[in-house]
DRENFIVO-887226 format. One line per field, with one value per residue (C-alpha): residue number from 0; x, y, z. Coordinates in steps of 0.25 Angstrom, whole numbers. Layout:
BEGIN
i <- c(NUM_...)
c1 <- c(X_...)
c2 <- c(Y_...)
c3 <- c(Z_...)
***
This chain:
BEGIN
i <- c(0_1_2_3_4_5_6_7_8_9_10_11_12_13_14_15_16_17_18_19_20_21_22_23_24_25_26_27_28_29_30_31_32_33_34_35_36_37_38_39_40_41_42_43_44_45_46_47_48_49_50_51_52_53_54_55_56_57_58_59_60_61_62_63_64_65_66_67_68_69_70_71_72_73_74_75_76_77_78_79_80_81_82_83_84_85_86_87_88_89_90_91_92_93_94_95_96_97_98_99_100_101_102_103_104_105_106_107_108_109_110_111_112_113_114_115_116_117_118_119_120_121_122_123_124_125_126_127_128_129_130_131_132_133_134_135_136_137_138_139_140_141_142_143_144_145_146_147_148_149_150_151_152_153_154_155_156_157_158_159_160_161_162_163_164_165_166_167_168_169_170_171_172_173_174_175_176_177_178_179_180_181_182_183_184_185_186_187_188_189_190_191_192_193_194_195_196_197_198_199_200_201_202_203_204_205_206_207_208)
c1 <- c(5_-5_-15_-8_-16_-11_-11_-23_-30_-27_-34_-46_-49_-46_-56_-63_-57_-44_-49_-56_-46_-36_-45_-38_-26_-19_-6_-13_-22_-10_-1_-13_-14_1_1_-14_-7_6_-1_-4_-18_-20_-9_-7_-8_-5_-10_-5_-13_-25_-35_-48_-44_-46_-41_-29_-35_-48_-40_-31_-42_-48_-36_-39_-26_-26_-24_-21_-24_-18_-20_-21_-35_-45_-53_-46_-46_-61_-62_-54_-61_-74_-71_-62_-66_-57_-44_-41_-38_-32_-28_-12_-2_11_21_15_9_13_15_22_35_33_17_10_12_10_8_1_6_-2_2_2_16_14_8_20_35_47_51_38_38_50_47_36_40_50_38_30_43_44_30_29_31_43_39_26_23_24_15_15_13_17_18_33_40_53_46_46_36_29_17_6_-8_-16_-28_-33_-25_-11_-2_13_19_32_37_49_53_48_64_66_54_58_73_66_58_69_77_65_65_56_59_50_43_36_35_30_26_15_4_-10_-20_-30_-45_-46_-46_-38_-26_-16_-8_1_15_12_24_20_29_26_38_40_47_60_61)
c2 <- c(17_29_25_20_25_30_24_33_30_15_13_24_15_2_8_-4_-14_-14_-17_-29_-35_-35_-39_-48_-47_-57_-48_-38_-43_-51_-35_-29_-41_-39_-24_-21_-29_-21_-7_1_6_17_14_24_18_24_13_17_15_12_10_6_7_-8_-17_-10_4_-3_-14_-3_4_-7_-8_5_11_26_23_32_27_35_32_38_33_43_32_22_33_36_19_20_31_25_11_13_25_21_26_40_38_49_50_51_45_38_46_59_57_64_57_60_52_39_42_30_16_8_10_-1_0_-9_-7_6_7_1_13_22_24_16_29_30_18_19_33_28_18_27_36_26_21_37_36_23_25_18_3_5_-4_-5_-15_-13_-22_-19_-28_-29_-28_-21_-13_3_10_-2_-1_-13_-15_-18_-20_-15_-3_1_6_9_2_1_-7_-14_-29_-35_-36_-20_-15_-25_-18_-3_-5_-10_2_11_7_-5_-18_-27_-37_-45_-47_-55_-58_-62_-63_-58_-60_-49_-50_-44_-48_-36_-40_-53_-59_-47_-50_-42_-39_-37_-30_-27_-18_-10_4_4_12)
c3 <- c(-101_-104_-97_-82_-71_-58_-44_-42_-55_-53_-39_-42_-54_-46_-32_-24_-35_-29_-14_-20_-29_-17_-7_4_-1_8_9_13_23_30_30_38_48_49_51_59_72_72_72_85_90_80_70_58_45_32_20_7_-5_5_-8_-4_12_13_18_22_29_34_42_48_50_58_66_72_63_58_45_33_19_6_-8_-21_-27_-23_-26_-15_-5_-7_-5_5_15_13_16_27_34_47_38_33_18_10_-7_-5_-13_-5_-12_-9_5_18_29_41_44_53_55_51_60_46_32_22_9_-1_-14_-17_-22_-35_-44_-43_-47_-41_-35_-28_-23_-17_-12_-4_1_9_11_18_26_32_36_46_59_66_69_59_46_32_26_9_0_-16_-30_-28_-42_-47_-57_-60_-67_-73_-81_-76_-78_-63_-60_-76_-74_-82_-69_-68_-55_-49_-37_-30_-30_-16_-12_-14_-5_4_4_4_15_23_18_22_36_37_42_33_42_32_16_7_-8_-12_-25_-25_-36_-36_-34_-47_-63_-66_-56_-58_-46_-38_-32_-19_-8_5_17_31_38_50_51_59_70)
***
């Protein structure tokens, strides 16, 4: 496809329409109410792809975490430091940020490993793995698929995705050092005529000490 845009270009077009066709997304909203209870006073977050900052960084925020959102829309980041002024938000990219081993208590991972290569994914994943804590979380959630490098339209945007079937990033996380708590499969129609219905996987884990 000539004309794909990137992860970048994608959410920069996409901006505040993103937040309001996944608005109360019920997987989501349930993840949050999991995790917020399980964090200490002050917890540090990292939430990547944190797009607008809501609901993910603003309910953190809330909860009195320290919570860092990176993404790679300028727009989104813009978004994002003006709704949520509670969080720090910074353009970054997963696969390139720095990070210092074990120093977030969670990470929030909705659906930002979609736009990129299989390698990538799996790279990050064992990126995100070296960055929580011992006894922190992992709450993600994906379009699970076995699928490389294929070309979609989304949202009225050609984009190239790659992914893993629900079973594999069950097995990777396990393999990366988590104990997956909780998962499930679930279908979400967007709020949006450009979106049909979304197989989504959601996981919580913990890090083994």
């Amino acid at each position: 496809m000539d004309d794909q845009v990137s992860a970048a270009e994608l959410f920069d077009e996409l901006g505040a329409h993103y937040e309001d066709a996944f608005a109360g997304l019920p997987g989501q909203l349930a993840a949050l109410d999991w995790l917020v209870p399980r964090l200490p006073a002050g917890a540090r977050v990292l939430d990547i792809g944190s797009g607008t900052g809501r609901p993910v960084a603003e309910r953190l925020a809330a909860a009195g975490c320290e919570v860092t959102g990176i993404d790679v829309s300028p727009a989104m980041v813009e978004l994002a430091r003006d709704r949520v002024p509670g969080a720090r938000f910074e353009l970054a990219d997963v696969r390139t940020y720095e990070a210092p081993r074990g120093g977030f208590d969670a990470v929030c991972a909705f659906f930002p490993l979609l736009v990129m290569s299989r390698p990538d994914v799996e790279a990050s994943l064992e990126r995100i793995a070296d960055w929580v804590a011992p006894g922190g979380h992992f709450v993600m959630a994906t379009v699970p698929a076995d699928i490389e490098d294929v070309d979609i339209v989304w949202m009225g945007h050609k984009v190239r995705v790659s992914s893993l079937s629900a079973d594999d990033y069950l097995r990777r996380l396990d393999e990366l050092g988590f104990e997956v708590l909780h998962s499930e499969v679930s279908t979400y129609q967007p709020a949006s005529e450009l979106a049909g219905p979304e197989e989504h996987l959601f996981c919580y884990a913990s890090r083994r000490g």
